[in-house]
N, C-alpha and C positions, 0 to 999 in steps of 0.2 A: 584573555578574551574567550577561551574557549569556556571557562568554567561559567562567563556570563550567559555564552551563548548555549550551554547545557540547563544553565539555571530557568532560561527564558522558554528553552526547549519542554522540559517539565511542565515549568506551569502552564504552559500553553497547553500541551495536551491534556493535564488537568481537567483544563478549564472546559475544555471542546470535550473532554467524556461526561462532567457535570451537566454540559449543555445537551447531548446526545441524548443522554439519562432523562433528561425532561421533556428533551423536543419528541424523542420517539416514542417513550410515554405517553404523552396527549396523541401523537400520532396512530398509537396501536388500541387507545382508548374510542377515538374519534370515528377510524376507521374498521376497525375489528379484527379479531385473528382469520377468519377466513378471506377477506379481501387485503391482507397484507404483502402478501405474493405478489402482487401487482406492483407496490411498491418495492420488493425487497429485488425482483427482477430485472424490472427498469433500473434499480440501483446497482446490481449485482455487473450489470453491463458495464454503466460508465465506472465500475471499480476495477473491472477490469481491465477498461482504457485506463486509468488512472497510474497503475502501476507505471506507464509510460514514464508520466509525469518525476517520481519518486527517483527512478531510473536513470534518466535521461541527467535528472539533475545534477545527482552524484556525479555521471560521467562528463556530461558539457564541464563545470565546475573543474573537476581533474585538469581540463584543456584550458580551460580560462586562466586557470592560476600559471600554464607554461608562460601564457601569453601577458603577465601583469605589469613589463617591461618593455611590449610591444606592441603601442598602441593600435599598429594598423595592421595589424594580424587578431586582436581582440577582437577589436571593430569589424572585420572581414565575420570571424567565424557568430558572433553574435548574431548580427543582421541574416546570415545566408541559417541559423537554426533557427529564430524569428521565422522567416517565411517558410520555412520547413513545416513548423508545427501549427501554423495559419493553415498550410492546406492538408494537414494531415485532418485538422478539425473540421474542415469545409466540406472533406471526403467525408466521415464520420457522417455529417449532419446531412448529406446529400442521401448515402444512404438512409439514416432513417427517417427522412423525407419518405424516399418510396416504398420502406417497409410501413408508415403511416398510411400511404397513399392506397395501396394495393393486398393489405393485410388486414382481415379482420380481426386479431389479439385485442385483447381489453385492454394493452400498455401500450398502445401506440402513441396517445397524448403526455403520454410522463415518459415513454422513451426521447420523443422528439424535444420536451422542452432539457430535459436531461441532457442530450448529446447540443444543447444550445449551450449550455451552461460549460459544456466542457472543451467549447472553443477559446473559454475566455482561462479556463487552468491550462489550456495546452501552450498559449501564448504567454504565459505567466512561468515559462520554465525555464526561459533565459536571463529575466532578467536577477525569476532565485538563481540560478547560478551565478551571475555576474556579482550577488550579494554573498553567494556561497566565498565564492572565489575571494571575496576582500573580507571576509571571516567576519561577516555583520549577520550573522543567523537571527541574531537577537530582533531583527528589525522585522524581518517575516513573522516569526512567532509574537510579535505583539500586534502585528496586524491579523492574526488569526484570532488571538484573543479578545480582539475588538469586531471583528465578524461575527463569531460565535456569539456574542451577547446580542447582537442586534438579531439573528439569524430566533435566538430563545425570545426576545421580547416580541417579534415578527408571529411567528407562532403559536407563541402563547395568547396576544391578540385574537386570530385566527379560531382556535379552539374555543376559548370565552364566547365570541361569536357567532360559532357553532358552523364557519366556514372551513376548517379544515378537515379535507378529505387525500384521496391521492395523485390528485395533478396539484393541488394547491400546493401541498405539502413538497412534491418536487420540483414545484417551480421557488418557493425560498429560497430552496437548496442551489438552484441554478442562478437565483440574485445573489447569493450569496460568494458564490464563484466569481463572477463580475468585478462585486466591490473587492473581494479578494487583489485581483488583478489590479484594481483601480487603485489602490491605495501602494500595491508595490510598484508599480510603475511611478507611483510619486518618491519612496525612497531611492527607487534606480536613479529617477535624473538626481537625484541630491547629493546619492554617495558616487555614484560612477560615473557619470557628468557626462557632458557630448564629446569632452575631449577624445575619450576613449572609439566612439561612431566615426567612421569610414565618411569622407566627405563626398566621395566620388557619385552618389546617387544610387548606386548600386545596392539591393537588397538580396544578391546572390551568387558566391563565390563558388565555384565547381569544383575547386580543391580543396578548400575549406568543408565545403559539404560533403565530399568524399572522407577524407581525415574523419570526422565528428560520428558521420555515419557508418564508418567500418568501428569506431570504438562504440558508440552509443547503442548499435542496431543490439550486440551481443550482451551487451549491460541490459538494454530492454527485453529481449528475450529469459534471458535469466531470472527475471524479474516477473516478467508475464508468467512461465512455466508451472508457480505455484500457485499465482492466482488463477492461472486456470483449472489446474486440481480441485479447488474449493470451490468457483462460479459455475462450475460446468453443469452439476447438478440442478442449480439453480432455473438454467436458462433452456436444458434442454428434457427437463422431468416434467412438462407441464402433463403431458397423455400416461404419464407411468405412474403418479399418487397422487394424492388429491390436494385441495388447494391446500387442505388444514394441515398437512402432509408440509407441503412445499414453503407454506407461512413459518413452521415453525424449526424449516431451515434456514430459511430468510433469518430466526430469531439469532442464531447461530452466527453466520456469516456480520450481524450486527456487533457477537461479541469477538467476531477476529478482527472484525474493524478498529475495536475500543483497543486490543489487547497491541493488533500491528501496528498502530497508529501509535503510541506510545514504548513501544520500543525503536520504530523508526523515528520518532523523537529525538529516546535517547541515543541513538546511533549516531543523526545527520550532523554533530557537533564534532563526534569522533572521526568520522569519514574525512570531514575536513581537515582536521588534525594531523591525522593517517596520512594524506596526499602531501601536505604540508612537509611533515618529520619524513618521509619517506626521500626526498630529495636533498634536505638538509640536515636531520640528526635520526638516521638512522638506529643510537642507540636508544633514543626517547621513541620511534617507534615502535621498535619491537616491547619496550616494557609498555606501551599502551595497548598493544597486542594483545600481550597474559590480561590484564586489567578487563579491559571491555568483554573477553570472555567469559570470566569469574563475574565481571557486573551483569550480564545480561543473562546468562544462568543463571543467577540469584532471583533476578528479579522474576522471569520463567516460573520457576518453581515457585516462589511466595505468592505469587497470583494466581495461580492452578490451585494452593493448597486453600489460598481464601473462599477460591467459588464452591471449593469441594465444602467447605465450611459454612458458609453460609447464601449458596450458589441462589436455592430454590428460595431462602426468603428475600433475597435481594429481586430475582425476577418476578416475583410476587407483588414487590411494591412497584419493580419498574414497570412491569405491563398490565397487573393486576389480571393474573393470571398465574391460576397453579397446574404444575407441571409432573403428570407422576414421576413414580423412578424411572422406569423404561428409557421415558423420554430423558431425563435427566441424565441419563446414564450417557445418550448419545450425546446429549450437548457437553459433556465433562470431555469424553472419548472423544469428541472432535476440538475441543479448545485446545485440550492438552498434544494431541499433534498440531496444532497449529503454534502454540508457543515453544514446543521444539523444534518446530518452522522457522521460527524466528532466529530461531541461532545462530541458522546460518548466515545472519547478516556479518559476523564478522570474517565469515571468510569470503562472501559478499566484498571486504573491504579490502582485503588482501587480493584479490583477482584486481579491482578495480584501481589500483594504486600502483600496482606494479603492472598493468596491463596485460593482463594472461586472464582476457575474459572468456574466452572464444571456446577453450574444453569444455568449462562448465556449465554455461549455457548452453551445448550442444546437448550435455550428461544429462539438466535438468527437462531440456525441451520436450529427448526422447522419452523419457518417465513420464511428461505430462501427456504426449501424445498418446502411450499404451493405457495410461487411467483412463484417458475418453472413450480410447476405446473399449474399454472394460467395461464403461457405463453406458455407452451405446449397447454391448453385446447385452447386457442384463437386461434392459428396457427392451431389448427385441426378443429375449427369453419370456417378458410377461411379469419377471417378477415387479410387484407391486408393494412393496415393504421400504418403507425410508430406510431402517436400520441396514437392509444388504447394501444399500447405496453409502449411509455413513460410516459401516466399515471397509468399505472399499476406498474412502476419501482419505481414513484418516490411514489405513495401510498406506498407498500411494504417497501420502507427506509423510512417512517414516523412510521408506524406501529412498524419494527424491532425496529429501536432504542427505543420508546416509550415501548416495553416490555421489551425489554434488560436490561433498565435504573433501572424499574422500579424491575424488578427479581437482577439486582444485589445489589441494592440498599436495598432488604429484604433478599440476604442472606449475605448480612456482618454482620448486626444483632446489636449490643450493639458497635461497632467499630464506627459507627458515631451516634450520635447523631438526636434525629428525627428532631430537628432547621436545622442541618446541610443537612440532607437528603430534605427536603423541598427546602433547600436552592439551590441544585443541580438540583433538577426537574425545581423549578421556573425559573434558569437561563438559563436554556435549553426552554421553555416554550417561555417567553419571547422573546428571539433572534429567534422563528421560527416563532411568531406570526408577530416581526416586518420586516423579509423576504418576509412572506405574505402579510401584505398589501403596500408594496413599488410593490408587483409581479403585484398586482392588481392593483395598481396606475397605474403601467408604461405602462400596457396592458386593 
């Protein structure tokens, strides 16, 4: 199962960067690089909510699977994380209700339908995990696949039209979340049935919500800490450079989307694996352990050295728009810390399986609270140059990950192995040292 639901994993995100390729192409063609910020802002936001989502799931998931024997302890904690994330969404949309109401910004109408849209993926995280948990990945990832073409056909419409601008454009994206939901909610009742729901009427356990939320809260933190590293810029640079400045961070932040979104991909099949082996065959999980680190350092590097290859003709076709070196420079220099960002997921999986989340997300939170304020201090100095700002992001995801690694890696403790512990650093070590001199070759 896992190999199907790796296979189903791939194509899916595939398919959703094929579609990304196209839809934000007509998007950036429709709308223009100067008024792209608008768009990349408002998205920059709910991506940052989003991590929740990513998050959250891994960790409910961990708890559902204790509970795959028990049906009324399933039932309890499902329904009491159900209304959790109902009003965490409610809270979300309430605020930016009154930042619409009360704020002149030009993203008030694509924030608001934006944080609409992300009621319906907040509510959509129990029932991935409850899919997580009975190792059917396979069945979300084809329903993503099935969104994503209707989301390019929708669009493409749109453009031809000559109706796509930047509320249309993120209101697809907020239909698009919707049917997402809509269509998992039809495999939950099919795979996981009402047997498993609490009959008693009650939609919220106090201990149950307590449990979920002392594990989930630290897995969500962890989780936020680097997307707030890379968002922050986005959302709080509008008075320090200019739109064309900020659009063509937005450009950026679209390729850590392509780039995270496809290693979390391929991770969310291993995670479950991980949680799985880790109760029952400890020797099969430590050798998936070496494995997904050697595969996701592979993949890291071969995708850093492709853009460095043929980065600028590729975003040349995709937005039709050429990009000098300078700027090239920063968008390489920011990719490539973010795909050694990415590494960190597998020890991401190791904290999260063995439940020793709580150092790391502490190690990562505080690195992300000193970047903002790094990037508050420079925007009250004046400086006015994207570049000070993108090397300050992409130091800070060197930094983060390199403490993160290293703090989770000492509070597992006797769980790995110090051969094995080395063995994690050095491969992480290695794929960022051969990122760097291909960055320095090519520039």
């Amino acid at each position: 199962m896992m190999w199907k639901n790796l296979s189903f994993g791939l194509l899916s995100r595939l398919i959703q960067i094929i579609v990304s390729f196209f839809t934000i192409g007509m998007a950036m063609k429709a709308i223009g690089l100067d008024a792209w910020w608008i768009v990349a802002t408002a998205l920059s936001v709910i991506t940052l909510l989003l991590m929740v989502q990513a998050a959250s799931t891994a960790g409910l998931s961990r708890l559902l699977i204790e509970y795959q024997n028990q049906p009324s302890s399933f039932g309890a904690l499902y329904v009491t994380a159900l209304t959790a994330f109902l009003c965490m969404g409610l809270v979300a949309f309430a605020l930016g209700g009154l930042f619409f109401l009360y704020s002149s910004s030009p993203i008030g109408d694509e924030l608001l339908v934006s944080l609409g849209g992300l009621i319906f993926t907040l509510i959509a995280i129990p029932k991935y995990a409850a899919l997580y948990a009975a190792d059917r990945l396979d069945l979300q990832f084809k329903i993503l696949i099935a969104t994503a073409l209707g989301k390019l056909a929708l669009i493409s419409l749109l453009f031809a039209g000559e109706r796509l601008g930047t509320f249309t454009f993120c209101t697809v994206l907020a239909f698009e979340q919707m049917m997402i939901y809509l269509l998992v909610s039809l495999q939950f009742n099919r795979i996981v049935g009402e047997e498993k729901l609490p009959s008693t009427g009650r939609w919220f356990y106090v201990d149950e919500f307590r449990k979920a939320f002392s594990f989930n809260a630290w897995i969500s933190v962890n989780s936020l800490s680097q997307s707030l590293i890379i968002t922050a810029p986005q959302i709080l640079l509008h008075g320090a450079v200019g739109s064309r400045s900020l659009s063509v961070y937005g450009v950026f932040l679209q390729l850590h989307n392509f780039s995270r979104g496809f290693v979390v991909s391929l991770n969310a099949s291993v995670v479950t694996r991980s949680s799985l082996d880790y109760d029952d065959d400890p020797e099969a999980y430590h050798r998936m352990l070496g494995k997904s680190a050697v595969g996701l350092a592979a993949f890291s590097v071969a995708g850093f050295l492709a853009f460095l290859a043929a980065g600028d003709q590729a975003l040349h076709l995709w937005l039709g728009i050429d990009f000098d070196e300078p700027t090239l420079f920063l968008l390489s220099l920011l990719l490539m810390t973010s795909l050694y960002a990415s590494l960190s997921l597998v020890f991401g999986n190791l904290s999260v399986t063995s439940k020793r989340v709580k150092p790391p997300a502490l190690a990562g939170f505080l690195i992300a609270v000193i970047a903002v304020a790094a990037l508050i201090f420079l925007e009250e100095q004046g400086v006015q140059s994207l570049s000070h700002y993108a090397y300050g992001v992409a130091l800070f995801q060197v930094i983060y990950v390199m403490t993160k690694n290293i703090v989770t890696l000492y509070a597992l403790g006797p769980i790995l192995s110090l051969t094995e512990k080395y063995k994690q650093l050095g491969i992480n070590a290695l794929a960022l040292a051969v990122m760097a001199v291909f960055l320095a070759w090519r520039f």
